[in-house]
N, C-alpha and C positions, 0 to 999 in steps of 0.2 A: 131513765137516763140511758139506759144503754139499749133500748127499743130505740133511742131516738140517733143513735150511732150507724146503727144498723139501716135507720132510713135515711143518713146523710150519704152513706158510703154504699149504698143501692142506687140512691139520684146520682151519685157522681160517676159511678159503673157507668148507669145509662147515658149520661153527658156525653161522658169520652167516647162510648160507642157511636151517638149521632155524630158527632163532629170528626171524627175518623171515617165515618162513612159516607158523610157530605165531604169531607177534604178529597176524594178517591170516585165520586160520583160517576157517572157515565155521563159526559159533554158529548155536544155535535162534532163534527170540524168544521162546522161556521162559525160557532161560539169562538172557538182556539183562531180561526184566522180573523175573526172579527176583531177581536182582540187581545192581538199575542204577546204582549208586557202582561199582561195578571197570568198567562200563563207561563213564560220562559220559566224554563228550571224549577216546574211544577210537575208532581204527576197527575194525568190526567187518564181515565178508561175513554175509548173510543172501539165502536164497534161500525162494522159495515163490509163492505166485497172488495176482494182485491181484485182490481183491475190492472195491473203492473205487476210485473215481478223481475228482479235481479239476484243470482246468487254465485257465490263465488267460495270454495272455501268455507263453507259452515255460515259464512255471513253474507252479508245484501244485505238487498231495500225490496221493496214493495211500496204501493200505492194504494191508500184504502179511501175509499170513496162509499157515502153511507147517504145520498141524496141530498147534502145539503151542502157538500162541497168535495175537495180531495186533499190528501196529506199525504207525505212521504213516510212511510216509516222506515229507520234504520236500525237492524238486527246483528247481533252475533251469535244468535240461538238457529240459525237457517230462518228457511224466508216459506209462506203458504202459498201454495199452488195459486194462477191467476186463476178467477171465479170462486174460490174458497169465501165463505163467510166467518169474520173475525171477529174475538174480541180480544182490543189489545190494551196493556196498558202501557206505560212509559212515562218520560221525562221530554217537555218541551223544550227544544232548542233552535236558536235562530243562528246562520250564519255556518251552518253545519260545512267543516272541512275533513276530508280523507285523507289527509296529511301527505305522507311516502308514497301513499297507495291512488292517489288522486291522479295522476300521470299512466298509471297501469288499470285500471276500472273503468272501464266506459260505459259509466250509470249517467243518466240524464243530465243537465246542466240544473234543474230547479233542485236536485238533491244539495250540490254545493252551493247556491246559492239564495235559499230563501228557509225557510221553517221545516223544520224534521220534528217528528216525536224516536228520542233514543226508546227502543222497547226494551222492557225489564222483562216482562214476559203476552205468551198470547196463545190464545186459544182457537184452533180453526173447528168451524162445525161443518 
């Protein structure tokens, strides 16, 4: 009996692990803009080159583009040098506004107005 606890709550260890680490996977940003309802207000990894940069302040955006499409990403961690290779992760969001600061920040018109990923954190190599 208690061999057989030890194997239920070893399977479950292992469970939680795969399904915490398929929830947090590395996606393209084709998959995210293919289809961006199963991601909204998701995190997702995404890795590829910044091609864009804006910072202001400790925060910006950047543009990561990984061959299979582009994303905006929105930072309050500072922003990676253009040509930096990233991996970042974050929270999808659609419809991304800079509230106050949206009148003084002259960052592109597609940040305000189409799909950002909020980054939580990120890694340049």
């Amino acid at each position: 009996m208690n061999g057989s606890i030890i194997k239920r709550a070893g399977l479950l260890v292992l469970l939680i692990g795969a399904l915490s680490s398929a929830a947090c996977a590395s996606r393209s940003i084709n998959q995210v803009l293919a289809d961006p309802s199963r991601y909204t207000n998701k995190e997702v990894k995404l890795s590829g080159s910044v091609v864009d940069s804006y910072s202001a302040l400790g925060r910006g955006a950047y543009q990561l583009d990984d061959n299979t499409g582009r994303l905006w990403i929105v930072s309050d961690k500072g922003v990676p040098r253009k040509g930096a290779r990233v991996d970042v992760k974050g929270t999808v969001r659609e419809g991304f506004g800079l509230g106050s600061f949206g009148d003084r920040i002259n960052l592109p018109p597609a940040i305000g107005s189409g799909l950002v990923l909020m980054e939580s954190s990120h890694t340049a190599k």
